[in-house]
Each structure stands twice: as C-alpha cells, then as structure tokens.
N, C-alpha and C positions, 0 to 999 in steps of 0.2 A: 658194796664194800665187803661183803662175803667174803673170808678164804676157808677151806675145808678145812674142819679140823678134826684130826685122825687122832686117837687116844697112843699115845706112847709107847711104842712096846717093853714089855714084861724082861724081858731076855734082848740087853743089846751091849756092844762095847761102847766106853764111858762118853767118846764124841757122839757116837749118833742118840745116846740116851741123852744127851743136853741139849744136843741138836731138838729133838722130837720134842722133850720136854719146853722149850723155849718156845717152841713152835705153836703149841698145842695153847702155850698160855696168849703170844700173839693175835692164834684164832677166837679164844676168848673175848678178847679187848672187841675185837671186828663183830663178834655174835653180839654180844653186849650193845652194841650201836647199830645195828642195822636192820633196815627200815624205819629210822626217826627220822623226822626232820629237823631243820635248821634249830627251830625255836625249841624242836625238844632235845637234841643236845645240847642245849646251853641252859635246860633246866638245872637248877641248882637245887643240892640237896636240902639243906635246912640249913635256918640263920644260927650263926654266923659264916656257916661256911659258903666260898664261893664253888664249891666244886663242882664241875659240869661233865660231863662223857666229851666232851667237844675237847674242854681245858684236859681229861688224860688222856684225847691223843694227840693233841698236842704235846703235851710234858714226855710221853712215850718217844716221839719222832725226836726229840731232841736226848732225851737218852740213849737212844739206837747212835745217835749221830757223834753223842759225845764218844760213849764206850765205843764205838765200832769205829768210826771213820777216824776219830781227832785222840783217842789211844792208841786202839793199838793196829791203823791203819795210816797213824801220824800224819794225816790229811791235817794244811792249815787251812780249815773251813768253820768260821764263825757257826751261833746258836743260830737257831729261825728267828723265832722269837723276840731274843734278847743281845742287847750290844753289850751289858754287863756279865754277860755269862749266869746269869738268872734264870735257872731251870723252873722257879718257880710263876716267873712271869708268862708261862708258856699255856696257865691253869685260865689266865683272863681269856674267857672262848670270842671276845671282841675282837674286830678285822681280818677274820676267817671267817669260811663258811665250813661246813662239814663236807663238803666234797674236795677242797683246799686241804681241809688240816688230814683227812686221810689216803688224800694224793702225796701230800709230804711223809706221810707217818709211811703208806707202803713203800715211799720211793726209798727211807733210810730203811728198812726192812731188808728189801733187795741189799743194796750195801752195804747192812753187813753181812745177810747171806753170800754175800761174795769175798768178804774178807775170811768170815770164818773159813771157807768152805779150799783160800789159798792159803791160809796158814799152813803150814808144817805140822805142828801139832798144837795140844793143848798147853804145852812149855812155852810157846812164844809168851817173851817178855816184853812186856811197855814201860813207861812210867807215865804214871796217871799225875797230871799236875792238882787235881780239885782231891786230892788224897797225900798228895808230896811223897810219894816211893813208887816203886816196879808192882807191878802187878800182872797175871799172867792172864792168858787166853781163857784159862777154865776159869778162875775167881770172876774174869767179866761173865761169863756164861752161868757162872752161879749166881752172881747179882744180879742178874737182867732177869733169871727166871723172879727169884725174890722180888721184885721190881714189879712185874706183872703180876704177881699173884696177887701182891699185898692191893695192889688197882684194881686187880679183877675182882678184891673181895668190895674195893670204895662203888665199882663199876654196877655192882649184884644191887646195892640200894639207890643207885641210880637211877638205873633202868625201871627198878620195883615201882621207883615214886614216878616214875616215868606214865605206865600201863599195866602194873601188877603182873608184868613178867618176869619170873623167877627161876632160878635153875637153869639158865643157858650155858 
C-alpha cells in the first residue's frame, strides 16, 4: 500500500503546492496503514468510538470520489459504500478487506489526479449539491488537504494503539 511521500516544496506556484501538499497528506494515510493487517485495521480506537484506519480509507475513497469525480468531474457515479449518500457509513470497516478498501481508495486517487491534472485551472467552477452553491477547483483542493490532515491526526492514534508506532 506504500506510495512515496516526498515533503512539499518550500518555493512553488499555488497548483503544484496543493498539488504536493495533497499528496504528501494522501501518503500519510497509506504510511499510517501499511504493513497491518486485516484485524488490525479495523482495530478501533476507544469506546464509544467506532473508528478504524480501514473505516478512514474508506471514508477518504469516497471523498476523492465525491470532490473529484461526482463535482467537479460531474461523473454520475454513486458512493461505494452508501446508497444514501452517507459518507459516514463508509467508517463501518465491515465487508471489506484492507486490500479492497485501498484498491478502491488508490483507484479514486488516480481519478482525481486525473481530473485535477485536466482542469484549466484552479477557477474551474462546479456546484457542489451536499453544500448547495459553486465551489471551485482550489476550495476542493483546500478541503481535501483539510480533510486528510484532520485523519491523519484521528489516523496518528490509531496506529499508536495499533503497535506504538508514532510519527509516520
């Protein structure tokens, strides 16, 4: 599940620094999981929560797939998950395996490294229906890094409670 992940650079124009930056938190998510197995991504954090490394890449694959494919690539392509549109149903790490949910998670990766990478620019406009206005290419690329960060930090005690590995 490995991808490289290369720190940001310092000095760049504003797409390839969201670009990098996005990326750099993507590879996080995959460091944070790799080499577990089955039953230890789907260890959960403490009761009452059911949070698992499995259930955020799940929840991840379906945010790549919301923001990227079904905004502002206005692909009509259903959640994985959920037939209600329930991002949150996506956290139950039940009827996947780990090599499933991050087959799905890098497949929508790819997709929207592909949509960003045909956009025009960072102006391209959508509208987001789970927000009800336009929203552009950058504000996704600003939420998605938001998005992984705020995981990467759920992702950090995860793994801790995992095998005491810390700081990936």
């Amino acid at each position: 599940m490995t991808m490289e992940r290369i720190a940001p650079p310092t000095v760049a124009d504003e797409r390839e620094m969201l670009r990098a930056f996005l990326d750099y938190h993507r590879a996080t998510l995959a460091l944070k999981c790799d080499g577990l197995s089955d039953d230890e991504l789907r260890r959960r954090s403490m009761p009452p929560s059911t949070l698992t490394l499995l259930g955020l890449v799940r929840h991840m694959a379906e945010v790549e797939r919301a923001w990227f494919r079904r905004v502002i690539g206005k692909e009509d392509v259903p959640l994985v998950w959920s037939e209600e549109g329930d991002y949150q149903a996506a956290y139950d790490p039940s009827g996947s395996t780990g090599a499933e949910a991050v087959a799905a998670w890098q497949a929508e990766v790819e997709h929207s490294r592909r949509i960003e990478r045909a956009a025009e620019s960072l102006d391209v406009i959508a509208y987001a229906p789970r927000w009800d206005e336009d929203v552009s290419l950058r504000l996704v690329m600003l939420h998605m890094i938001h998005e992984y960060a705020r995981h990467n930090g759920h992702a950090d005690f995860l793994r801790e409670g995992v095998d005491g590995t810390v700081g990936v």
